[in-house]
Phi, psi and omega in degrees: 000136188272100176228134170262201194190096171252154169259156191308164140324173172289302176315322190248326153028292220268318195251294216278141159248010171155153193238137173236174209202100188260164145187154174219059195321339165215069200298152188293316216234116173320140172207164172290141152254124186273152158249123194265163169314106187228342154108332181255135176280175172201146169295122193223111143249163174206154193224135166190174196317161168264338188243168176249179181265135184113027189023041162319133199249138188258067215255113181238150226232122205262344183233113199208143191243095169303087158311178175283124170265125169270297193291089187325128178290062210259150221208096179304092118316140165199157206059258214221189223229143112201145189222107199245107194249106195265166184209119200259132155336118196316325200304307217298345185327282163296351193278289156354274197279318158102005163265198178249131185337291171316336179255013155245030189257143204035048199228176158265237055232146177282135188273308213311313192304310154011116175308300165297326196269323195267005155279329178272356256335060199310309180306345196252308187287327167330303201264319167296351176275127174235038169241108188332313168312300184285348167281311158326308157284323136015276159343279186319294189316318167309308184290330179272351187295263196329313176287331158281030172234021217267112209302327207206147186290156156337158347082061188307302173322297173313305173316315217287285165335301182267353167297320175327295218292318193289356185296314197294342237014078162087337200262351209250115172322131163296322170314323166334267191301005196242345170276307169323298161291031220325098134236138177312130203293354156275349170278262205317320198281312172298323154323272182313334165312294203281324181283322192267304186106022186196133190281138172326330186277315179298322164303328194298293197293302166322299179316288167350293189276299173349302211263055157217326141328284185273354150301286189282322151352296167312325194071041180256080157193182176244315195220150187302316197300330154283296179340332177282301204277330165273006181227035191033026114358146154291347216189186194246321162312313170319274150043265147350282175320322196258318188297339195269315175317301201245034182221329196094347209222155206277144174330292183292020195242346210262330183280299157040253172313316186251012181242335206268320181285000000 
């Protein structure tokens, strides 16, 4: 499996915070694709076979709007691949879409009905397009259609608030930032529900595991234990713990997986 990995347009910036690129033309073997906890939602299309083997119907949804997930997210694939993930700024959610953050968390929604995307008749030029560049703009045109309809302006705080946490991964005291906005911790706590969908600390800890997460991925360590001791963990058991909450699967079950691809 082919996956790249581009920054947004110029144009797109403001919203996208990084674009991934899944694609496979023919995978040998039906598989899960877990979608793991990354702190961001995201605009996703994708496509692969409807059926599996034994000829179990795959009914997948080509345009799809991701909240923030804690629980890994699994996405049945077979035959051939292909997955185009725009992963929207934390804030952005409610600013967009104009619900509250918190009632799309670990959830999906079909995008294609959505007044921009079925004004751009995005899902149909999606699938008739088979060159990456122009699905890529495709794309790029859906977030700015959705940025000039956008129910409320950006949310400076909330913008303010998740750049700190996501700069720091997790570590930079809430309490801080919250003397920093002099705001209160039910006001700070009521922000993140609605923009993000995840209470600060639990955003704080996604962001966390996120940089420790794309460490061992990478194969950028030597020992678990350091990756636990640079990623403020106590311990290597700790780890352990936040790995299994948000993968199901052991640091050394998660390199695994992802050195075997």
């Amino acid at each position: 499996m082919k996956m790249q990995s581009f920054r947004p347009h110029p144009s797109v910036a403001a919203f996208i915070s990084d674009i991934v690129v899944l694609h496979d033309g023919q995978l040998a073997n039906d598989m899960v694709l877990p979608l793991i906890a990354k702190g961001l939602p995201s605009i996703v299309f994708q496509t692969t076979d409807h059926h599996t083997a034994g000829g179990i119907p795959n009914r997948i949804n080509n345009l799809v709007l991701y909240g923030q997930n804690i629980r890994p997210f699994n996405l049945l694939i077979s035959g051939h691949l292909t997955v185009i993930a725009y992963f929207l700024h934390p804030h952005l959610l409610h600013t967009f879409f104009g619900f509250h953050a918190a009632d799309v968390k670990d959830m999906s929604i079909d995008l294609s009905g959505l007044a921009p995307a079925r004004q751009l008749s995005l899902k149909e030029q999606l699938l008739n397009e088979h060159s990456l560049e122009k699905r890529l703009a495709l794309l790029d045109a859906f977030v700015l259609k959705l940025s000039e309809r956008r129910y409320l302006d950006v949310n400076p705080a909330i913008h303010f608030a998740t750049q700190i946490i996501k700069r720091s991964n997790g570590l930079v005291p809430l309490a801080q930032i919250q003397t920093e906005m002099s705001i209160s911790e039910r006001t700070f706590q009521r922000l993140f529900e609605t923009h993000v969908g995840l209470a600060p600390k639990v955003f704080s800890k996604v962001c966390q595991f996120h940089n420790a997460f794309q460490q061992i991925r990478q194969k950028k360590f030597t020992r678990l234990s350091d990756v636990a001791y640079e990623n403020g963990y106590a311990d290597q058991s700790h780890l352990g713990r936040v790995f299994r909450e948000f993968t199901n699967l052991s640091p050394k079950e998660v390199a695994s997986v992802f050195w075997r691809q």
